[in-house]
Biotite code that builds the C-alpha atoms (Angstrom):
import biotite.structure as struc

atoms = struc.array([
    struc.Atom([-11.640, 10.928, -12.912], chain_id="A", res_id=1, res_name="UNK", atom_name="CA", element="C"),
    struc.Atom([-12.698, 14.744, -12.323], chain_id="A", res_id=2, res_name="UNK", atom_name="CA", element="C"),
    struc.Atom([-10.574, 17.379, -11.957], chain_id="A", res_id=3, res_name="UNK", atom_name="CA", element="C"),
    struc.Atom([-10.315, 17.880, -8.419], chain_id="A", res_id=4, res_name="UNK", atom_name="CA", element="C"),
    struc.Atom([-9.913, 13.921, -7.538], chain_id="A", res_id=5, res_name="UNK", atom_name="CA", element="C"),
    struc.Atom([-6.926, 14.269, -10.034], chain_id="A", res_id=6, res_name="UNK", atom_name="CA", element="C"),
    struc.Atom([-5.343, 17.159, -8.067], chain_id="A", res_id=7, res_name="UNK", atom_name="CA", element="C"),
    struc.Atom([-5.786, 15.437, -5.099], chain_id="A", res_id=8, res_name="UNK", atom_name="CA", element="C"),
    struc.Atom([-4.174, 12.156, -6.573], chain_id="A", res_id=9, res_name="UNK", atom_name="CA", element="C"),
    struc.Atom([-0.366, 12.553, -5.968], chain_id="A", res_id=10, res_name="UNK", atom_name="CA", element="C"),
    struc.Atom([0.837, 8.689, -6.522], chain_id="A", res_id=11, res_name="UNK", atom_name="CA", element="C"),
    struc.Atom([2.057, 8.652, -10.028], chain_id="A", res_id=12, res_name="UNK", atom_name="CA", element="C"),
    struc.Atom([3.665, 11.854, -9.822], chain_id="A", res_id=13, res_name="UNK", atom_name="CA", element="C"),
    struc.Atom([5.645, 10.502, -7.015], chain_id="A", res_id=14, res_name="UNK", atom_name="CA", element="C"),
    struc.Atom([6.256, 7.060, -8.868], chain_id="A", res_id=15, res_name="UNK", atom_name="CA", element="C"),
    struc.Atom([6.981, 8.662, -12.810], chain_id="A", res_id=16, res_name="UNK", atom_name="CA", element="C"),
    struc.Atom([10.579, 9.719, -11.909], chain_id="A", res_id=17, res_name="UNK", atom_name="CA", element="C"),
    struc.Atom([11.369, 6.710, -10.505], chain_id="A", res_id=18, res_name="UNK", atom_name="CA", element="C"),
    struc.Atom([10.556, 4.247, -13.109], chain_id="A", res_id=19, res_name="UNK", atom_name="CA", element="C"),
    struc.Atom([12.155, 6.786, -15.319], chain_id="A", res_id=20, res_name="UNK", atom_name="CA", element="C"),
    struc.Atom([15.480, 6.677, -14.136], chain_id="A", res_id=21, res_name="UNK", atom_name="CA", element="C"),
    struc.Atom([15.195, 3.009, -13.646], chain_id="A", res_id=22, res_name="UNK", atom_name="CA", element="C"),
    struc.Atom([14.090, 2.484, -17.324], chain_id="A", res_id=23, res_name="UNK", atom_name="CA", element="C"),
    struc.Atom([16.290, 5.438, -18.801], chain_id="A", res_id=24, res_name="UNK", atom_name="CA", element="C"),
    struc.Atom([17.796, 3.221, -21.300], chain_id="A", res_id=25, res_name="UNK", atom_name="CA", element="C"),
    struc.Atom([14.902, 1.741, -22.429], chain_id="A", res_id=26, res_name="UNK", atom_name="CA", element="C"),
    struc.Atom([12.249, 4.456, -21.824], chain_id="A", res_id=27, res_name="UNK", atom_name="CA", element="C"),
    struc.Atom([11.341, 3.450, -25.422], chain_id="A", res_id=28, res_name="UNK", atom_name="CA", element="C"),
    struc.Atom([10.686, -0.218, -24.759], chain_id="A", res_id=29, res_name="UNK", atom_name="CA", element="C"),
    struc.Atom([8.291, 0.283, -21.648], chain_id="A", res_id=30, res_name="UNK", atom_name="CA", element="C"),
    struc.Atom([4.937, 1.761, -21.586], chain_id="A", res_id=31, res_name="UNK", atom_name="CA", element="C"),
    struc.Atom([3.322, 2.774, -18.338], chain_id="A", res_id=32, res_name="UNK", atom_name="CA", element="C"),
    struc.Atom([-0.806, 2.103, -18.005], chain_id="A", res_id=33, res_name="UNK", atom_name="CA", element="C"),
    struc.Atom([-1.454, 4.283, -14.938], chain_id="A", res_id=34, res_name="UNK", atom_name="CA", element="C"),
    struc.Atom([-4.725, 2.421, -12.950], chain_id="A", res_id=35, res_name="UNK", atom_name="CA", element="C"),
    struc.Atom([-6.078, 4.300, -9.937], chain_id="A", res_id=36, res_name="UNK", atom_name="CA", element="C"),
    struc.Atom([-7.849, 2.095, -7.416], chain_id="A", res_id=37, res_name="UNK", atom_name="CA", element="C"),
    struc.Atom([-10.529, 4.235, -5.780], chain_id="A", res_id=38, res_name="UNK", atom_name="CA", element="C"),
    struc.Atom([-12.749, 2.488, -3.328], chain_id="A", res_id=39, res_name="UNK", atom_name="CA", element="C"),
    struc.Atom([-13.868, -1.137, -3.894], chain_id="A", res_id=40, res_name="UNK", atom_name="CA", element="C"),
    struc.Atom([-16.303, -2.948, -2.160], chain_id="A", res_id=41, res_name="UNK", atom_name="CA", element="C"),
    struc.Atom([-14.695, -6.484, -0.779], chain_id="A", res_id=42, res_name="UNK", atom_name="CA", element="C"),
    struc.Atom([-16.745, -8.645, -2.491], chain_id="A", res_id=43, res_name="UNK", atom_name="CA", element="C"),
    struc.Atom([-15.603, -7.540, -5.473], chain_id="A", res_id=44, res_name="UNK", atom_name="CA", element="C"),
    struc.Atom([-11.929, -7.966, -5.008], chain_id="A", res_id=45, res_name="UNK", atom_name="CA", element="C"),
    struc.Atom([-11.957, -11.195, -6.299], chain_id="A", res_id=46, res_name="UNK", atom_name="CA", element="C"),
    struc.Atom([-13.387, -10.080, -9.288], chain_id="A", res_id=47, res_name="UNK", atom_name="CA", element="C"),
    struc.Atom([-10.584, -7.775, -9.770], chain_id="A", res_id=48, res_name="UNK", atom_name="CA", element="C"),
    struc.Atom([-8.096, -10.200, -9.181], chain_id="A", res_id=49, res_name="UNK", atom_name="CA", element="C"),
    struc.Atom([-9.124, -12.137, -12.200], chain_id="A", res_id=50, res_name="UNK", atom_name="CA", element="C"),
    struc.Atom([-8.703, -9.036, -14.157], chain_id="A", res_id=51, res_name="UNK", atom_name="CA", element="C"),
    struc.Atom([-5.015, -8.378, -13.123], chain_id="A", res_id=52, res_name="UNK", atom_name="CA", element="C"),
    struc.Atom([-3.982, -12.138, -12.488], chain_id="A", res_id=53, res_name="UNK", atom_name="CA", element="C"),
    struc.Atom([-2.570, -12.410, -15.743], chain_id="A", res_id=54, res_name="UNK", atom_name="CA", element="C"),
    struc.Atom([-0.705, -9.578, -15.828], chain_id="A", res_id=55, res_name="UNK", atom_name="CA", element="C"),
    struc.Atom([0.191, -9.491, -12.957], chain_id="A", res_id=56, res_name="UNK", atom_name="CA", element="C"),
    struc.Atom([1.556, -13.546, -13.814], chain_id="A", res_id=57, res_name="UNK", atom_name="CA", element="C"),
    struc.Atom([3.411, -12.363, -16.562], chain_id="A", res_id=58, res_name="UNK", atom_name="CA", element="C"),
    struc.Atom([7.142, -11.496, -16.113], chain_id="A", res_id=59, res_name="UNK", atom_name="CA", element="C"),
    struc.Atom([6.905, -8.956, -18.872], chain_id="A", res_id=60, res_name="UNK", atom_name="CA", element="C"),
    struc.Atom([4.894, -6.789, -16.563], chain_id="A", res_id=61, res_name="UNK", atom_name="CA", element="C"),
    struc.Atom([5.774, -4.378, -13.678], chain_id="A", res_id=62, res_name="UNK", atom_name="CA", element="C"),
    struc.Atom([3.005, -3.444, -10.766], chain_id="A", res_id=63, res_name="UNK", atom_name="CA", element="C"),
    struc.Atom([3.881, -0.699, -8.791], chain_id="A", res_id=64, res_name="UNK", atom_name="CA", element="C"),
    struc.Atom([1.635, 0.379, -5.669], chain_id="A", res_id=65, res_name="UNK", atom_name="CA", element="C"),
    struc.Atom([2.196, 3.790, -4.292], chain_id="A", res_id=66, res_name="UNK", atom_name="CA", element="C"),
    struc.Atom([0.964, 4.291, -0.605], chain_id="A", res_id=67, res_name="UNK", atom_name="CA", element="C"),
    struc.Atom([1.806, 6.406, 2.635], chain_id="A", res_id=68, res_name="UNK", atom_name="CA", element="C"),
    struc.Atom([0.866, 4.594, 5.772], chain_id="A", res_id=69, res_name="UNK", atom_name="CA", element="C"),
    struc.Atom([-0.421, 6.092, 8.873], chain_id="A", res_id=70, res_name="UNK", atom_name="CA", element="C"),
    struc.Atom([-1.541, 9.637, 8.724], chain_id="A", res_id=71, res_name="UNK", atom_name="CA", element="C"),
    struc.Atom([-1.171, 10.491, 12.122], chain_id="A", res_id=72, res_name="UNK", atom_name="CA", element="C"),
    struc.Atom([-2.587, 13.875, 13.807], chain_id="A", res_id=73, res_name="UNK", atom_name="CA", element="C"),
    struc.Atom([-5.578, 16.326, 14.312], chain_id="A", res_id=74, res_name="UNK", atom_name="CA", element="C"),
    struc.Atom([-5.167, 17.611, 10.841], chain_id="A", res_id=75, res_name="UNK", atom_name="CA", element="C"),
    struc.Atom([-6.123, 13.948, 9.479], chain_id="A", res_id=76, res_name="UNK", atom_name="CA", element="C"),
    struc.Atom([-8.426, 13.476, 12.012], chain_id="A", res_id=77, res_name="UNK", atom_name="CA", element="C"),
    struc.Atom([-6.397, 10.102, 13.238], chain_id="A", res_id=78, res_name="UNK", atom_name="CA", element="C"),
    struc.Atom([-5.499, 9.751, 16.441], chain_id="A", res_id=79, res_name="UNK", atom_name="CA", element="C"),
    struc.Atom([-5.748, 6.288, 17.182], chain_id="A", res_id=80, res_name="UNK", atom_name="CA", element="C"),
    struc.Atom([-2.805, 4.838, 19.991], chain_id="A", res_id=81, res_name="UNK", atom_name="CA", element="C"),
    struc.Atom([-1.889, 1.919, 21.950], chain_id="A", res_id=82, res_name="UNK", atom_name="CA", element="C"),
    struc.Atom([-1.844, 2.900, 25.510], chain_id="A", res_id=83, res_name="UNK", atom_name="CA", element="C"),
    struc.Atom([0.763, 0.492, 26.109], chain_id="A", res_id=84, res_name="UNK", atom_name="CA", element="C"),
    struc.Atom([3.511, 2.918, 24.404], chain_id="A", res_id=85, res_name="UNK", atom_name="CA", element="C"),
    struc.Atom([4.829, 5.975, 26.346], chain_id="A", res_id=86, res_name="UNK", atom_name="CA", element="C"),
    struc.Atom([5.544, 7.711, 23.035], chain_id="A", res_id=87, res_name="UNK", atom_name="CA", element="C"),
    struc.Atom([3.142, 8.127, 20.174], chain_id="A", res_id=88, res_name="UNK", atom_name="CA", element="C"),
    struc.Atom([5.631, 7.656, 17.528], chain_id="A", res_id=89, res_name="UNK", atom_name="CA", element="C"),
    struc.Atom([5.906, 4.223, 19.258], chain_id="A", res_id=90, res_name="UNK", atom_name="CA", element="C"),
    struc.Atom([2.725, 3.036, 18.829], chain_id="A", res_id=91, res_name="UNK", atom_name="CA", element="C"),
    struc.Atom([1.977, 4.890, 15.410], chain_id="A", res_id=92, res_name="UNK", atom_name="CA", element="C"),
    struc.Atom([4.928, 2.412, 14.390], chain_id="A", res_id=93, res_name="UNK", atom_name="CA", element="C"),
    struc.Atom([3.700, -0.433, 16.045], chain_id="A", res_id=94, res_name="UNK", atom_name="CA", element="C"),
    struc.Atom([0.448, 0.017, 14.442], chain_id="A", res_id=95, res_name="UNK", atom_name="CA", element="C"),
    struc.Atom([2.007, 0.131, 11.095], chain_id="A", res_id=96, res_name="UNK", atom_name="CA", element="C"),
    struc.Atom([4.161, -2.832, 11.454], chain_id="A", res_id=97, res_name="UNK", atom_name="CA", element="C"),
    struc.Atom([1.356, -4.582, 12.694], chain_id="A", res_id=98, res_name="UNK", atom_name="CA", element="C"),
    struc.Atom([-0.184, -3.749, 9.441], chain_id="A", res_id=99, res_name="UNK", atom_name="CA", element="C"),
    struc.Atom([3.066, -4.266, 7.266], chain_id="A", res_id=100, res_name="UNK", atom_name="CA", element="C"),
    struc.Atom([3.241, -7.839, 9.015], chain_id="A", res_id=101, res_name="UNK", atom_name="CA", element="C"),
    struc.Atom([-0.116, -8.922, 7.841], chain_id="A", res_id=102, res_name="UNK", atom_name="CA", element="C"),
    struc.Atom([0.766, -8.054, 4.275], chain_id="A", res_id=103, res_name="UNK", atom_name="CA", element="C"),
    struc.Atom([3.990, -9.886, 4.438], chain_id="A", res_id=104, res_name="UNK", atom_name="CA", element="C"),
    struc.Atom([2.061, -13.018, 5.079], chain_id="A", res_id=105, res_name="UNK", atom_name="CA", element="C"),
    struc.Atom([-0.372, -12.417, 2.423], chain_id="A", res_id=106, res_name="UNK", atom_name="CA", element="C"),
    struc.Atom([-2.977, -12.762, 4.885], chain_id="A", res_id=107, res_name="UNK", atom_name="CA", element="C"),
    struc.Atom([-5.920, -10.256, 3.287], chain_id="A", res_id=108, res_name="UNK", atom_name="CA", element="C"),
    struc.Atom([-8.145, -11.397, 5.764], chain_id="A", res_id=109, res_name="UNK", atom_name="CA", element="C"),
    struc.Atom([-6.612, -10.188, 8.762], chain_id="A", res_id=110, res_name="UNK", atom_name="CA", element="C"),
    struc.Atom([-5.444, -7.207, 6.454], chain_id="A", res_id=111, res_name="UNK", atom_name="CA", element="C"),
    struc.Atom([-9.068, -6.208, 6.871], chain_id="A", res_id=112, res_name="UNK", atom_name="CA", element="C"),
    struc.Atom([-9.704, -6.882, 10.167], chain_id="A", res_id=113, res_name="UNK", atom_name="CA", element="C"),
    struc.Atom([-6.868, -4.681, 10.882], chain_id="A", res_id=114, res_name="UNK", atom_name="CA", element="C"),
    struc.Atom([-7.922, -2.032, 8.825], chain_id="A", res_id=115, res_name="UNK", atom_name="CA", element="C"),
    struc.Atom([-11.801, -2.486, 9.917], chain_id="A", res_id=116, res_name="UNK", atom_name="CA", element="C"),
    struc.Atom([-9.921, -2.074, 14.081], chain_id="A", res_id=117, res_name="UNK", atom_name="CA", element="C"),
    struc.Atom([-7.678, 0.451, 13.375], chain_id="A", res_id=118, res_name="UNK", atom_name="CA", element="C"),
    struc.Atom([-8.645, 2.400, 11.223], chain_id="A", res_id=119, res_name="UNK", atom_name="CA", element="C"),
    struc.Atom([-5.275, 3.193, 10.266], chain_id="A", res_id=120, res_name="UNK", atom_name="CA", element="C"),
    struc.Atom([-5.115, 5.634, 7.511], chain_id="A", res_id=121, res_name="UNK", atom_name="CA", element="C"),
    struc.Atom([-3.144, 3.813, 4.780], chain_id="A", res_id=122, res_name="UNK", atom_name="CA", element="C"),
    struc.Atom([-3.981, 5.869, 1.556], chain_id="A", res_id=123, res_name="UNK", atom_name="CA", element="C"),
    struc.Atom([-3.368, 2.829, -0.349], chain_id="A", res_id=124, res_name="UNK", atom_name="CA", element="C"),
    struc.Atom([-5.519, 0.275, 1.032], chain_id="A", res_id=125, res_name="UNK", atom_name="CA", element="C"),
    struc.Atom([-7.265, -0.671, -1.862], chain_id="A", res_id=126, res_name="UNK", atom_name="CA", element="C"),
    struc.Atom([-4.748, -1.703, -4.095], chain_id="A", res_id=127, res_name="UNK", atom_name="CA", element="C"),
    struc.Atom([-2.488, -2.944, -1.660], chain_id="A", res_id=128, res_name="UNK", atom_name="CA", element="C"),
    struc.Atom([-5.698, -5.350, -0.636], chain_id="A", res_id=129, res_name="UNK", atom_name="CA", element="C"),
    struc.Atom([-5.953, -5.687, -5.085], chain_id="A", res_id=130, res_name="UNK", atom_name="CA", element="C"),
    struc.Atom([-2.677, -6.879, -4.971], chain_id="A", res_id=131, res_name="UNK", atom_name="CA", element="C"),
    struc.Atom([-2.845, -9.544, -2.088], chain_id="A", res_id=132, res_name="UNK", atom_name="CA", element="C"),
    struc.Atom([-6.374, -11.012, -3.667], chain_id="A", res_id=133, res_name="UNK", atom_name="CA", element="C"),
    struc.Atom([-4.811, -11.357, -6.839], chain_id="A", res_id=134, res_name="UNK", atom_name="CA", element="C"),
    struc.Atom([-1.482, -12.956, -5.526], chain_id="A", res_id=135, res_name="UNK", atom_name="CA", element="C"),
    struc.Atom([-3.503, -15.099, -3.014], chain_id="A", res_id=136, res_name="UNK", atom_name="CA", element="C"),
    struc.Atom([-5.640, -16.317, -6.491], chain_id="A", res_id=137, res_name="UNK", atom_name="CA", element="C"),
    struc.Atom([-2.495, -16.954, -8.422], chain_id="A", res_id=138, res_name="UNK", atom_name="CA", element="C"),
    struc.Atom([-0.994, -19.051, -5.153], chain_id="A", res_id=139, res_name="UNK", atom_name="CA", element="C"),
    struc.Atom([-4.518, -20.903, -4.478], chain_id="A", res_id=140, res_name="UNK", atom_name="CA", element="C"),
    struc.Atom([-4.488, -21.915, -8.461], chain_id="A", res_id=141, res_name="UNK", atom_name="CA", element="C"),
    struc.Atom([-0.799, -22.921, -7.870], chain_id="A", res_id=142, res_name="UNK", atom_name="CA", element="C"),
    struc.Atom([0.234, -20.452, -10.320], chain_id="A", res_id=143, res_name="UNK", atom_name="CA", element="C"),
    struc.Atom([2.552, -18.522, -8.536], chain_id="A", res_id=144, res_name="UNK", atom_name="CA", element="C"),
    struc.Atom([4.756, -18.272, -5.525], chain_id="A", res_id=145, res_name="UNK", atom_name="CA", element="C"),
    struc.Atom([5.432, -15.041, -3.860], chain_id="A", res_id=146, res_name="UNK", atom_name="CA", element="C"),
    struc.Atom([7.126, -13.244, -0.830], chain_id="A", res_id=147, res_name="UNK", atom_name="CA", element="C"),
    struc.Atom([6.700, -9.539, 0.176], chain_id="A", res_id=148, res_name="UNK", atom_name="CA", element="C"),
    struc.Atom([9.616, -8.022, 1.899], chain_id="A", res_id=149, res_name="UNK", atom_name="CA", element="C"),
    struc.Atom([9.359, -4.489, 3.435], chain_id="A", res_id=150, res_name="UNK", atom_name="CA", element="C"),
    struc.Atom([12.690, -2.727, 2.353], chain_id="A", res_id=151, res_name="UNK", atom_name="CA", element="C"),
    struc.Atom([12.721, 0.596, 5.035], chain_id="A", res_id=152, res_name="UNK", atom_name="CA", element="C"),
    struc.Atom([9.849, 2.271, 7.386], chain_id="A", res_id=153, res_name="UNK", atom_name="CA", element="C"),
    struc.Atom([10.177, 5.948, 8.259], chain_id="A", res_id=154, res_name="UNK", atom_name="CA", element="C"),
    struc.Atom([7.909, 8.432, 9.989], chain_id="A", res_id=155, res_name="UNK", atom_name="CA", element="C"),
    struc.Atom([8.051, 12.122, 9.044], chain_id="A", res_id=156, res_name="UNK", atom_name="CA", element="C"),
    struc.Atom([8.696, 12.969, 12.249], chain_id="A", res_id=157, res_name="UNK", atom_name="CA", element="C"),
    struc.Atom([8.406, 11.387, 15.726], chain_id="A", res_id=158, res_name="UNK", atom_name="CA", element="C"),
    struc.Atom([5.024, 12.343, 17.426], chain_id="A", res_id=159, res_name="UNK", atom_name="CA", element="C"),
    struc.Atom([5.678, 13.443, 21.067], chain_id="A", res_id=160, res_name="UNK", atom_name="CA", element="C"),
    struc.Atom([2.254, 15.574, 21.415], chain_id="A", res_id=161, res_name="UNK", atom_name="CA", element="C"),
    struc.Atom([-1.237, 14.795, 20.853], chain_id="A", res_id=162, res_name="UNK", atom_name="CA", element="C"),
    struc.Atom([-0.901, 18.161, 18.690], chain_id="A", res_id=163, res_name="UNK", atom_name="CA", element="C"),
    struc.Atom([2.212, 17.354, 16.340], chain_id="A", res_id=164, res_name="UNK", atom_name="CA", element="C"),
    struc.Atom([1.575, 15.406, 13.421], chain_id="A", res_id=165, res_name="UNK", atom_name="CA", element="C"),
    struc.Atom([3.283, 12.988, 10.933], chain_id="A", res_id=166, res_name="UNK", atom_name="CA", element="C"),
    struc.Atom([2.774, 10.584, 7.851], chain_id="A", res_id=167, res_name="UNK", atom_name="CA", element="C"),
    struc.Atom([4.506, 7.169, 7.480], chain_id="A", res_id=168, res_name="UNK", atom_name="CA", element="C"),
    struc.Atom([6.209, 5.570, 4.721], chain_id="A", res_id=169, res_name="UNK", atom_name="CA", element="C"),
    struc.Atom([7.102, 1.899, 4.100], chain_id="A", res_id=170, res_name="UNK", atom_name="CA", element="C"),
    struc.Atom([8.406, 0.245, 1.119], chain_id="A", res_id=171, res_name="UNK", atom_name="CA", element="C"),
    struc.Atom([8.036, -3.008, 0.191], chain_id="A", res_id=172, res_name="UNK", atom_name="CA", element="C"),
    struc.Atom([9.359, -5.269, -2.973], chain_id="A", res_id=173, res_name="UNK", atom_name="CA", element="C"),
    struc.Atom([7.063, -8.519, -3.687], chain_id="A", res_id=174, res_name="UNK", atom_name="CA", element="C"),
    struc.Atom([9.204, -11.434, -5.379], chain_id="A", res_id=175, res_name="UNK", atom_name="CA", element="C"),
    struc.Atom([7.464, -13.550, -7.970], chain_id="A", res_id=176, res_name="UNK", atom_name="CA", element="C"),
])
């Protein structure tokens, strides 16, 4: 990675602390293998799922996928609504969920589509699509069963004017 991808890269700084205080009395016992996901071309995200099945299979190993949601605003150059909402926080929320709901149920497929429609601005896309090709391969082989459960949604701040702005966060836990 080159120096000025890296300062743009915030994810693990946001995640380290975390999984530190989680692990704090085994910080000796765990080792973290940072992987940034930069832009993969659908086709191959099968091919990628082979690669992390096995980890991701084995209950010795952790996956954690940092990503904002909707980057709403001139300054991201994202303004995409649904007409049918008087407010824009409304529909930026609606347009998340929408999103959230298709990775709930797995469905990568109509992950895509959404993306490919919306163009919402999910930072994370790409491993968040990694992750649903390799649980759909582990399900598929019979290998694994899985549910994804979004914890909490929250917007920066409520978008009332076409010139405010705001970035969305959801988290999510995926039981193995």
């Amino acid at each position: 990675m080159d120096a000025p991808t890296d300062e743009e890269e915030h994810s693990i700084e946001m995640q380290l602390p975390f999984l530190a205080h989680i692990f704090k009395n085994r910080l000796e016992e765990v080792s973290v293998v940072p992987i940034m996901v930069g832009s993969i071309k659908q086709e191959k995200e099968a091919d990628y799922a082979q690669v992390f099945a096995k980890y991701l299979n084995d209950p010795e190993v952790v996956f954690v996928i940092s990503s904002d949601f909707c980057h709403w605003g001139k300054r991201f150059r994202y303004t995409y609504r649904l007409e049918e909402y008087e407010q824009i926080f409304e529909s930026i929320d609606a347009v998340d969920r929408e999103g959230m709901d298709h990775i709930a149920s797995k469905n990568l497929s109509n992950f895509h589509n959404y993306l490919r429609r919306t163009k919402n601005t999910i930072c994370g896309r790409n491993p968040i699509c990694l992750l649903l090709a390799t649980i759909n391969l582990l399900e598929q082989k019979g290998q694994m069963q899985s549910q994804i459960k979004f914890l909490k949604y929250a917007q920066s701040s409520q978008v009332r004017s076409p010139n405010d702005s705001s970035v969305s966060y959801a988290s999510a836990v995926c039981y193995l």
